[in-house]
N, CA, C and O atoms as a DFTB+ gen file, in Angstrom:
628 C
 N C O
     1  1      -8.460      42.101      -2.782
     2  2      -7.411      41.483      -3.566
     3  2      -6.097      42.190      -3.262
     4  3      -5.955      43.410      -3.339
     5  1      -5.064      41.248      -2.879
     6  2      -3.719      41.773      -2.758
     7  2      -2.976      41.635      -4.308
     8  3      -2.945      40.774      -5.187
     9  1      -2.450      42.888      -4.122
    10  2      -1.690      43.244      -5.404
    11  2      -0.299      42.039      -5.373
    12  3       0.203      41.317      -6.235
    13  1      -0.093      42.222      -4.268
    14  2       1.560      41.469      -4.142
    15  2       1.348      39.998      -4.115
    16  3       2.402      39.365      -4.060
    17  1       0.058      39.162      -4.142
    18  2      -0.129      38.256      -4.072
    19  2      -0.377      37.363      -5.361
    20  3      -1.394      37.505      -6.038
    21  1       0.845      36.214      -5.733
    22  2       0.986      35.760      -7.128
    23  2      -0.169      35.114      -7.013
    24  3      -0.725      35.099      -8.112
    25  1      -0.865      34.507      -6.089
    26  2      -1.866      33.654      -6.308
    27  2      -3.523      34.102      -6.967
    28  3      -4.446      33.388      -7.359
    29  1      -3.386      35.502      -6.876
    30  2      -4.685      36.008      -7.497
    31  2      -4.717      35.895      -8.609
    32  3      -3.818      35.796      -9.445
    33  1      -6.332      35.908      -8.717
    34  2      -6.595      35.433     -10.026
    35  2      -7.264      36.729     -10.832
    36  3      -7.441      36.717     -12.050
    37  1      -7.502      37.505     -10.233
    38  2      -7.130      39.388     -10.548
    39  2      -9.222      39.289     -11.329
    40  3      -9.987      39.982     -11.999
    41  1      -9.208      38.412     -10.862
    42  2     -10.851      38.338     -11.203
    43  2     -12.015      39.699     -10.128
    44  3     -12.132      39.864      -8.914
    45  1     -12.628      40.371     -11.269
    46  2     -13.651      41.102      -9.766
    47  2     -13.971      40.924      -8.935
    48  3     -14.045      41.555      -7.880
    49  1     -14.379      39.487      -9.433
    50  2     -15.255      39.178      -7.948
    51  2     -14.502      38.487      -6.908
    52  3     -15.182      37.939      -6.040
    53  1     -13.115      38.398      -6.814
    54  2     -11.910      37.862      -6.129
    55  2     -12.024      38.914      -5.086
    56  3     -11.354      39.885      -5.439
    57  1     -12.567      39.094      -4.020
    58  2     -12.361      40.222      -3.015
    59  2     -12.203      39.544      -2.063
    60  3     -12.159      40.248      -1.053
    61  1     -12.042      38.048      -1.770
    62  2     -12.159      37.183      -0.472
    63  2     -10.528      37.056      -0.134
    64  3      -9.557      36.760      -0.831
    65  1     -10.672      37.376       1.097
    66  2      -8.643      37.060       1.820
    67  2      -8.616      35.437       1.827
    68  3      -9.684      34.824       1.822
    69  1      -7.551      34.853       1.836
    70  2      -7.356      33.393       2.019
    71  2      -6.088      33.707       3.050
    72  3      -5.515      34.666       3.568
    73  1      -6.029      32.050       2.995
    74  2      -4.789      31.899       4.028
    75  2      -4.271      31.593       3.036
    76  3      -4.705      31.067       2.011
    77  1      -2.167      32.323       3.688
    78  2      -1.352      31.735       2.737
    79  2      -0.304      31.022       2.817
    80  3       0.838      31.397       2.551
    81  1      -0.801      29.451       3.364
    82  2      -0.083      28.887       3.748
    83  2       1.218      28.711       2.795
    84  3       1.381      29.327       1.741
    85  1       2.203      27.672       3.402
    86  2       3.584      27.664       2.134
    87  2       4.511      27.328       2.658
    88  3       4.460      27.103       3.867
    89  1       5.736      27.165       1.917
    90  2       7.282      26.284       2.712
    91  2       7.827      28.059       3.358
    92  3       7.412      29.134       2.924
    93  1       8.792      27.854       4.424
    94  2       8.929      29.062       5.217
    95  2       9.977      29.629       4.403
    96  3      10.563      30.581       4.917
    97  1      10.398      29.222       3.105
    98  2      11.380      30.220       2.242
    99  2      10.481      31.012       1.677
   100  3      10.799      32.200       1.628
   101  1       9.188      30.634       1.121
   102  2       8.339      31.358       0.344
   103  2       8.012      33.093       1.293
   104  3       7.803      34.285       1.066
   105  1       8.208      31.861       2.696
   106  2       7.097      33.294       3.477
   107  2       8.577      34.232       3.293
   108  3       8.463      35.420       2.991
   109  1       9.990      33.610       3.498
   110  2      10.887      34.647       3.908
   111  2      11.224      35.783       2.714
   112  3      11.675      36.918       2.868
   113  1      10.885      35.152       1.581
   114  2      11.371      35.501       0.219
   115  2       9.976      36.916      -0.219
   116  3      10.199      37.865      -0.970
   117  1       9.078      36.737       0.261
   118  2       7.644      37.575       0.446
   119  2       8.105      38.528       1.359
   120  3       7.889      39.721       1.144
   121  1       8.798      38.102       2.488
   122  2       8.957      39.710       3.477
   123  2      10.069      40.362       3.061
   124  3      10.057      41.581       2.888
   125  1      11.172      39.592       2.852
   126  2      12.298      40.720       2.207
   127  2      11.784      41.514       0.754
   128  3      11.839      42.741       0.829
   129  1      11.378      41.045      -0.327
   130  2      10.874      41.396      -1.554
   131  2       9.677      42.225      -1.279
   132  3       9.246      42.967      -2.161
   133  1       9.082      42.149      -0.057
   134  2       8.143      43.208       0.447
   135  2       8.933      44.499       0.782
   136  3       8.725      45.671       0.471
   137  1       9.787      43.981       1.427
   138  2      10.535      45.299       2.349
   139  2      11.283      45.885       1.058
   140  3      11.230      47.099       0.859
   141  1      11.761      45.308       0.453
   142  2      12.438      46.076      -0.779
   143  2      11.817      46.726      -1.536
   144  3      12.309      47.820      -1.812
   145  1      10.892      46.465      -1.992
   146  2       9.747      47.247      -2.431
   147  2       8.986      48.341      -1.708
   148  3       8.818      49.267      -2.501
   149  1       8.585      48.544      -0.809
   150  2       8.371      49.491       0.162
   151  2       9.433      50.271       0.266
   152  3       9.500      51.363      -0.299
   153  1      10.563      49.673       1.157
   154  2      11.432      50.788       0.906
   155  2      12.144      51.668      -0.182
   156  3      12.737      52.733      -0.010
   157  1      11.905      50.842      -1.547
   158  2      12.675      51.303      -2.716
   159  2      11.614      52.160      -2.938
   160  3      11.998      53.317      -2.772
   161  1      10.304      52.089      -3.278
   162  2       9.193      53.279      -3.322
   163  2       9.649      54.464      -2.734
   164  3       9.614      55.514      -3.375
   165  1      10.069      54.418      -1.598
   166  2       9.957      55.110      -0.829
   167  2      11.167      56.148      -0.947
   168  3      10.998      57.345      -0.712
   169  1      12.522      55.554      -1.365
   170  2      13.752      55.997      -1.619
   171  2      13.630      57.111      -3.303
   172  3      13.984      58.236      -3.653
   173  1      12.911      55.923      -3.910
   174  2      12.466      56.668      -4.997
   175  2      12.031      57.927      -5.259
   176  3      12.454      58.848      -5.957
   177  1      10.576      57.677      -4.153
   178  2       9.675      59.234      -4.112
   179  2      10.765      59.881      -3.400
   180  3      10.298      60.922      -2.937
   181  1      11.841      59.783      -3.127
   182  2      12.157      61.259      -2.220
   183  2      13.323      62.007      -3.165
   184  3      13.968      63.002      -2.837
   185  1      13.404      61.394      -4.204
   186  2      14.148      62.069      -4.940
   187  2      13.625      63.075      -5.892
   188  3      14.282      63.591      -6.797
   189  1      12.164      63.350      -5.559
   190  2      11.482      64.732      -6.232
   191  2      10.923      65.461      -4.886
   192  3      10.997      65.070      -3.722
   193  1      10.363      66.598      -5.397
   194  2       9.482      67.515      -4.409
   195  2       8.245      67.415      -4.645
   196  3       7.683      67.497      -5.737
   197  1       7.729      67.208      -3.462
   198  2       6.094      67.055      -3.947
   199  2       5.068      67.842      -3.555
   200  3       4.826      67.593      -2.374
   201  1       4.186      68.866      -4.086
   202  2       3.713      70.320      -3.733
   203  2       4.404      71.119      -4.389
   204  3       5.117      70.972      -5.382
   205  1       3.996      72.478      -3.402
   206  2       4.502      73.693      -3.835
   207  2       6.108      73.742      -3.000
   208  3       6.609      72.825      -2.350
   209  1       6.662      75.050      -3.250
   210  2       7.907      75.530      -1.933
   211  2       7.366      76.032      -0.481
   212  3       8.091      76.016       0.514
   213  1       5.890      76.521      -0.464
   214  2       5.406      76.857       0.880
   215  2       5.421      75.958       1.893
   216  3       5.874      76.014       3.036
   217  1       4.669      74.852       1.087
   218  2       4.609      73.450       1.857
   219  2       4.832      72.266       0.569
   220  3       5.101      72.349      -0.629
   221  1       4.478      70.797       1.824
   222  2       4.470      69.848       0.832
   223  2       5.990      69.161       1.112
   224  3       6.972      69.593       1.715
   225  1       5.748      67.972       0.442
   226  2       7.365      67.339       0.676
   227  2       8.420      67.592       0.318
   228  3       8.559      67.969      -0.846
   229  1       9.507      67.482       1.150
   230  2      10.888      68.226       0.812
   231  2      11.284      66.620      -0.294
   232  3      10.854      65.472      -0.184
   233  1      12.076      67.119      -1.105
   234  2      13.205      66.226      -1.707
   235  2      14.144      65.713      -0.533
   236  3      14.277      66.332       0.522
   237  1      14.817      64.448      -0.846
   238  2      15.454      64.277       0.299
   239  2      16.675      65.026       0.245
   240  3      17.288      65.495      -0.714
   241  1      16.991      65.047       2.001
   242  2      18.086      65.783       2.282
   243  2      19.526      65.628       2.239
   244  3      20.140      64.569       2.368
   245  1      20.001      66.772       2.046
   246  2      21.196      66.496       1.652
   247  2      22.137      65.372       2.691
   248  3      21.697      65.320       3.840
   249  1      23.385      64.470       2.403
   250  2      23.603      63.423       3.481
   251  2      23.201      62.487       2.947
   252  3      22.361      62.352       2.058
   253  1      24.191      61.358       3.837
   254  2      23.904      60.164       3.554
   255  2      22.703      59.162       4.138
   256  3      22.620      58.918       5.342
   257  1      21.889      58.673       3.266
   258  2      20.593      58.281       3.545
   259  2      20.741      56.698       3.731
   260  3      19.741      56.011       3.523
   261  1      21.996      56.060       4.129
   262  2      21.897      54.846       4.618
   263  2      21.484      54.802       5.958
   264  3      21.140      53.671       6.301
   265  1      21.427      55.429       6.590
   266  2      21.016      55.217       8.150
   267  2      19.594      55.188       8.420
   268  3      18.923      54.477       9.167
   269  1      19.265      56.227       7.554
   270  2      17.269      55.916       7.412
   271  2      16.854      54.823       6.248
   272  3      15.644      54.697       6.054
   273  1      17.490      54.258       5.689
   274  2      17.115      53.272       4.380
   275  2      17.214      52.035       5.694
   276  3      16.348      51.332       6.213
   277  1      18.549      52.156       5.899
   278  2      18.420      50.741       7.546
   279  2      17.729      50.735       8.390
   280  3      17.249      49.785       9.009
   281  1      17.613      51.717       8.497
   282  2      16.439      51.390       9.903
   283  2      14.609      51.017       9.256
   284  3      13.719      50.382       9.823
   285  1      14.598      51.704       7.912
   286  2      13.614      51.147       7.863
   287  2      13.338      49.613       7.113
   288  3      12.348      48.882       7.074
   289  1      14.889      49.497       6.471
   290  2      14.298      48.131       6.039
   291  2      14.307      47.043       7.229
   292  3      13.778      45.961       6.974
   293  1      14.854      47.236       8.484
   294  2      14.996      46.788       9.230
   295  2      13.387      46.412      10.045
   296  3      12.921      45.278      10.164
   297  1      12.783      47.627      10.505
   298  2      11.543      47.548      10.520
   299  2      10.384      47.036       9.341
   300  3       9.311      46.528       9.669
   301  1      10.851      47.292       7.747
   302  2      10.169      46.469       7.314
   303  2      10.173      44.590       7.432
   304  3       9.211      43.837       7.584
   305  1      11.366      44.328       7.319
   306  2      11.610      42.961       7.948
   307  2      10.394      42.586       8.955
   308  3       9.613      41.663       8.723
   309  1      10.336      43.362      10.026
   310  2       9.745      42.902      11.501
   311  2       8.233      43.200      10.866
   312  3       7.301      42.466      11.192
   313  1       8.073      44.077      10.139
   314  2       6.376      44.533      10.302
   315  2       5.817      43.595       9.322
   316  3       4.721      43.107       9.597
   317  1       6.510      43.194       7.991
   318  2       6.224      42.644       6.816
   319  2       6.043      40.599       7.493
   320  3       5.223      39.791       7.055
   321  1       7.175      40.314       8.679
   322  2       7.045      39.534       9.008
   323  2       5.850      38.943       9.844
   324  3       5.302      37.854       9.678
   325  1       5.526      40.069      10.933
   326  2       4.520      40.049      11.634
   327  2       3.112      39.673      10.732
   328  3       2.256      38.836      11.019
   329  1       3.155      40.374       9.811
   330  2       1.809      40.182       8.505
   331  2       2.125      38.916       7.557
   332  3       1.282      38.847       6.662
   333  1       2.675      38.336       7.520
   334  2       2.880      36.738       6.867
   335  2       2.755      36.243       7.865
   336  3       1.840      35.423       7.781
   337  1       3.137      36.270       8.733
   338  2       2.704      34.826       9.834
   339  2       1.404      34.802      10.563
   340  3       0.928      33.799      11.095
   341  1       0.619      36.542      10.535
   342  2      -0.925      36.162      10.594
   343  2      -1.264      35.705       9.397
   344  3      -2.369      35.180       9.536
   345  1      -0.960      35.632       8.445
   346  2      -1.374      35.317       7.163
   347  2      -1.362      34.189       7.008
   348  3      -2.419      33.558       7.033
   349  1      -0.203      33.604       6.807
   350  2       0.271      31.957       6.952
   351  2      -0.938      31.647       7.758
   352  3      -1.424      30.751       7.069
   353  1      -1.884      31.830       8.947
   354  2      -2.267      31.099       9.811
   355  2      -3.690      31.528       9.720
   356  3      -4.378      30.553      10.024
   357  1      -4.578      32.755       9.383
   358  2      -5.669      33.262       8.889
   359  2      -5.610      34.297       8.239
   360  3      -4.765      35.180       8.387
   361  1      -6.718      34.281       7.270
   362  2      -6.950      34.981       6.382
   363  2      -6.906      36.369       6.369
   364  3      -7.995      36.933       6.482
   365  1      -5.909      37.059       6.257
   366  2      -5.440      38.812       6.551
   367  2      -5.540      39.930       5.073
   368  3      -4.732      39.950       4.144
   369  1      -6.550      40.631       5.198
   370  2      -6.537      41.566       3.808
   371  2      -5.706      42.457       3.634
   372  3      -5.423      43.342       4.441
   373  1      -5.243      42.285       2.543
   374  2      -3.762      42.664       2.236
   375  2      -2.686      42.905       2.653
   376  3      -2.497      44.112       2.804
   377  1      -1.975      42.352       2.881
   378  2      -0.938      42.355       3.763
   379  2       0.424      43.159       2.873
   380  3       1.388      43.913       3.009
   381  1      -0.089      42.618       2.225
   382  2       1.380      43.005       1.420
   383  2       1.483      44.841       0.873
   384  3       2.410      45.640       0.735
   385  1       0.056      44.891       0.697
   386  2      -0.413      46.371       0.817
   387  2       0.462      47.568       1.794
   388  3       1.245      48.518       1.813
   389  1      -0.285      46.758       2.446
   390  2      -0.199      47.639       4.374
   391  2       1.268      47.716       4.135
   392  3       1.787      48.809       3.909
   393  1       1.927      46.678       4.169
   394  2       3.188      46.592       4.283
   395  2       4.031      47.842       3.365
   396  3       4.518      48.822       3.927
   397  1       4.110      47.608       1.799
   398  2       4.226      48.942       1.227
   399  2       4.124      49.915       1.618
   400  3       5.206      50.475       1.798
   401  1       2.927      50.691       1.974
   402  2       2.234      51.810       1.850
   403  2       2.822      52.391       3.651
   404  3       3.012      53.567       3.959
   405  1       2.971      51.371       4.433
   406  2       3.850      51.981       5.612
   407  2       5.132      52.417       5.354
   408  3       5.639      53.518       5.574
   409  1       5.736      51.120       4.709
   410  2       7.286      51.067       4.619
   411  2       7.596      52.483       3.442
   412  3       8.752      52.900       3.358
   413  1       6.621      53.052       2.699
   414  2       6.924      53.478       1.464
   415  2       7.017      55.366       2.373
   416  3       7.899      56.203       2.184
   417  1       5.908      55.483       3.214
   418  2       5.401      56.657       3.847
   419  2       6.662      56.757       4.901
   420  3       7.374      57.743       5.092
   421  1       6.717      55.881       5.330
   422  2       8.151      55.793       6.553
   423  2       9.342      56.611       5.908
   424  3       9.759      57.713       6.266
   425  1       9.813      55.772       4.816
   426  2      10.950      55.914       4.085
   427  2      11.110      57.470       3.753
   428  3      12.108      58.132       4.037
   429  1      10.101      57.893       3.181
   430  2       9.613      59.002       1.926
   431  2      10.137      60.186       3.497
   432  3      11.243      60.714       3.608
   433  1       9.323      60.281       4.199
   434  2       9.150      61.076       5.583
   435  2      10.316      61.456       5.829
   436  3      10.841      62.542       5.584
   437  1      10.905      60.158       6.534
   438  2      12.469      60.079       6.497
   439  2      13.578      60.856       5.967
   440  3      14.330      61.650       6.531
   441  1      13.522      60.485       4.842
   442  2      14.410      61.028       3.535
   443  2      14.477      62.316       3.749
   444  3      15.530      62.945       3.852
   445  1      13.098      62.882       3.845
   446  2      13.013      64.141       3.095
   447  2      13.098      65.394       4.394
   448  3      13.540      66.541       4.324
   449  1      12.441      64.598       5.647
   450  2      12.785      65.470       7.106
   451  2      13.833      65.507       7.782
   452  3      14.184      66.469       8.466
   453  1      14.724      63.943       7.591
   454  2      15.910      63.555       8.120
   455  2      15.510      63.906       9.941
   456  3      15.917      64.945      10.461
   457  1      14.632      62.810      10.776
   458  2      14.555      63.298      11.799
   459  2      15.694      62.838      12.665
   460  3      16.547      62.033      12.292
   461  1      15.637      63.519      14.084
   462  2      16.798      63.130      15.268
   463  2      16.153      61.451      15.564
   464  3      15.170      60.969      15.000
   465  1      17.000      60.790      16.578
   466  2      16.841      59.609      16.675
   467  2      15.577      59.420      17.487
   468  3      14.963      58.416      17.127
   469  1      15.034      60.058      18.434
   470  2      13.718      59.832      19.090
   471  2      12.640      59.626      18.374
   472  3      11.866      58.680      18.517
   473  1      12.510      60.971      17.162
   474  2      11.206      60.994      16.718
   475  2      11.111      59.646      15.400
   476  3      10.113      59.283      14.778
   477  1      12.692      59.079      15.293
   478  2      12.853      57.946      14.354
   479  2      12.343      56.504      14.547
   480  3      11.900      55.605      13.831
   481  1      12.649      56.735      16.029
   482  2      12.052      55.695      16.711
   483  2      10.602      55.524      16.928
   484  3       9.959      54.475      16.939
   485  1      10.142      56.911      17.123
   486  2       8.301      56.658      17.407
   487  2       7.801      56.545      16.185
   488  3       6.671      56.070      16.078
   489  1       8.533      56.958      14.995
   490  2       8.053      56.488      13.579
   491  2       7.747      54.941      13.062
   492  3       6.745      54.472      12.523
   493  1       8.944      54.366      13.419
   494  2       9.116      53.133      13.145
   495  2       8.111      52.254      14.593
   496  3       7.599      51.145      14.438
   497  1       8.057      52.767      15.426
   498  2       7.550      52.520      17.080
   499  2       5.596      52.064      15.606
   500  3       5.072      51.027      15.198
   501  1       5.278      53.758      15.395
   502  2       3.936      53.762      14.596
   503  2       3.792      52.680      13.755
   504  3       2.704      52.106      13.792
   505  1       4.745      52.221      12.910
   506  2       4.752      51.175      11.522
   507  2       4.496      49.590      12.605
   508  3       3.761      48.657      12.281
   509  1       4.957      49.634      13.322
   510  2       5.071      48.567      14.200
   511  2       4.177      48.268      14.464
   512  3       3.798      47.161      14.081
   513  1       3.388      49.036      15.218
   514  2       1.985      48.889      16.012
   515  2       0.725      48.789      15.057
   516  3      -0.226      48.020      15.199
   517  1       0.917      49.734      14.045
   518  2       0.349      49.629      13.018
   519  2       0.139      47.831      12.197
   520  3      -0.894      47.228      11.908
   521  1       1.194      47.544      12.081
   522  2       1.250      46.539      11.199
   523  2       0.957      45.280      12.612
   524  3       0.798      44.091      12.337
   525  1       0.937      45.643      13.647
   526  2       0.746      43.933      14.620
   527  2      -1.178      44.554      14.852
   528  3      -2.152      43.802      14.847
   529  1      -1.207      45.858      15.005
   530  2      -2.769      45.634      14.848
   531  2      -3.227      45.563      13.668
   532  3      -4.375      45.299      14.023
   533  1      -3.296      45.579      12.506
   534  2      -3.697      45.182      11.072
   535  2      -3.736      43.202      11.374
   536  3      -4.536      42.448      10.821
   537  1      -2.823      42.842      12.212
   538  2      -2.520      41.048      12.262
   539  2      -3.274      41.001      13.726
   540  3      -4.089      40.104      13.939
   541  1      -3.113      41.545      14.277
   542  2      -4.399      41.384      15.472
   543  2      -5.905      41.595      15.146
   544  3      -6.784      41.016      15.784
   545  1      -6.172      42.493      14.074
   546  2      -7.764      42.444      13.658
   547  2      -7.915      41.125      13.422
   548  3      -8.479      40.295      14.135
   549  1      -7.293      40.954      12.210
   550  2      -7.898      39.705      10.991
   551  2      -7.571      38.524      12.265
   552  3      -8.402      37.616      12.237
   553  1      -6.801      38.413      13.071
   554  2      -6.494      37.305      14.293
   555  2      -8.070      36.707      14.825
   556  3      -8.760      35.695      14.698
   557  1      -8.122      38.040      15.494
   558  2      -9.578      38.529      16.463
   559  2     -10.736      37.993      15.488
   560  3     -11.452      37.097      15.934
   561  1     -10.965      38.451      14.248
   562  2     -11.809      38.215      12.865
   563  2     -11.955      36.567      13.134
   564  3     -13.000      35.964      13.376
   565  1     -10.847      36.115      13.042
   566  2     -11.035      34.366      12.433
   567  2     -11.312      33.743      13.867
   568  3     -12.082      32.782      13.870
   569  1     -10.706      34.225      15.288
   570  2     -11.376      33.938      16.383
   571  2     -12.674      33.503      16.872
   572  3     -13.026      32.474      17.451
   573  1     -13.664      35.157      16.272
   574  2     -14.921      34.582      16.358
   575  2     -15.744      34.302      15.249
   576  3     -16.935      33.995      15.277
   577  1     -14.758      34.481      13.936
   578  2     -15.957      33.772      13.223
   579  2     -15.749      32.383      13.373
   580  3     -16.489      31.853      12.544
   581  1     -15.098      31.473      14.028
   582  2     -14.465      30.047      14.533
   583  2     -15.759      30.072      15.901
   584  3     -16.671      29.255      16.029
   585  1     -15.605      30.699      16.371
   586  2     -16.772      30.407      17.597
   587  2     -17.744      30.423      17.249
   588  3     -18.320      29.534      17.875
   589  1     -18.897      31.208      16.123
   590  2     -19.793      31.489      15.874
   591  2     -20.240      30.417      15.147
   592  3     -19.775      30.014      14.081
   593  1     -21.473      29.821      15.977
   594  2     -21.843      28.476      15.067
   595  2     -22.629      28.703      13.783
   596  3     -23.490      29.581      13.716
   597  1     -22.253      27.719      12.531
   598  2     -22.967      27.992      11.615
   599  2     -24.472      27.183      11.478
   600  3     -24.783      26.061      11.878
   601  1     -25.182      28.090      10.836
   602  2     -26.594      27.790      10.509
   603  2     -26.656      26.448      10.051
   604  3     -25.587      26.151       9.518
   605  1     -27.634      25.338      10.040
   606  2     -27.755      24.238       8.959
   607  2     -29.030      24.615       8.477
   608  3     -29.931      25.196       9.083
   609  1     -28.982      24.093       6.973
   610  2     -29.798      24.369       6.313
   611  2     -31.362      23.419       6.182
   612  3     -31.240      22.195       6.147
   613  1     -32.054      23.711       6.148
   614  2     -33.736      22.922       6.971
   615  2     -33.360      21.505       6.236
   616  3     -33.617      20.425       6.767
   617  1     -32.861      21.601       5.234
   618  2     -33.169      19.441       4.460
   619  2     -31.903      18.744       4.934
   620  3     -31.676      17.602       4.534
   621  1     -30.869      19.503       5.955
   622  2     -29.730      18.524       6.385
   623  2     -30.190      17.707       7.584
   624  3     -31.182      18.070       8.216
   625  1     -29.731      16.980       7.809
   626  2     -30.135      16.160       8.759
   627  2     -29.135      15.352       9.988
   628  3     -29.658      14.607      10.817
C-alpha cells in the first residue's frame, strides 16, 4: 500500500499495486506534490542534528541552501516522473514512497554536507538510477507475468 496514494482504501489486506491510470494533470500534480514533499522532509530534517557530536548528521550548513533545494527538486521532478509513467502503464509498488524517501535522504545529505559539484552530481546521478530501476523492475514484472500463460481451471471449456 502506497501512503501517497488517494485511492487506497488503507484496508490490510490492500497490499496489491494497481495501475494508475488518469488525465496527465493528475499525473503532473502527483510528481510536483511528490517532489515537494520529499524535498520539504528533507529541508526540514536538516534543521536539527541527528546523533551524537562524534558522528551522525550535521545540521545544515551554514549558506544559502537554494542551490541544493534546486537541484534536488529538479531531480525530484525527473525521478518522481519516471515512477508515474511506469505507473500510469503497470502496476509499480510504491512509487510515491521511493520517491520521498530518495528525495528526502538526497536533500537531508545535502544540506547538512554541502558537497562540491561532482559528488552532487553522482548523488542525484544515484536517485536517478535508483528510481528508473525501481520502474524497470515492476516494467520487467508485468512483461512476464503478460507472457506467462494462465492455468484454466478443469470445468472451463
Amino acid at each position: 500500500m502506497d501512503f501517497l496514494d488517494p485511492s487506497d482504501s488503507g484496508a490490510p489486506d490492500d497490499d496489491e499495486v494497481t495501475v494508475r491510470p488518469g488525465p496527465l494533470w493528475r499525473h503532473a500534480l502527483w510528481v510536483v506534490g511528490v517532489t515537494a514533499l520529499g524535498v520539504g522532509l528533507g529541508w526540514a530534517g536538516s534543521l536539527f542534528r541527528l546523533g551524537p557530536d562524534d558522528y551522525g548528521l550535521l545540521a545544515a550548513a551554514p549558506g544559502s541552501p537554494w542551490t541544493y533545494l534546486g537541484a534536488w527538486a529538479v531531480t525530484g521532478l525527473a525521478a518522481t516522473a519516471v515512477l508515474r509513467a511506469a505507473a500510469a502503464r503497470v502496476p509499480v509498488p510504491s512509487p510515491g514512497t521511493i520517491a520521498v524517501i530518495l528525495l528526502l535522504i538526497g536533500t537531508r545529505l545535502s544540506l547538512g554536507w554541502r558537497p562540491e559539484t561532482p559528488e552532487l552530481a553522482a548523488m542525484v546521478a544515484g536517485a536517478l538510477v535508483l528510481a528508473g530501476v525501481w520502474a524497470a523492475i515492476a516494467l520487467r514484472a508485468d512483461a512476464v507475468a503478460r507472457k506467462t500463460p494462465k492455468p484454466q481451471s478443469p470445468g472451463a471449456s
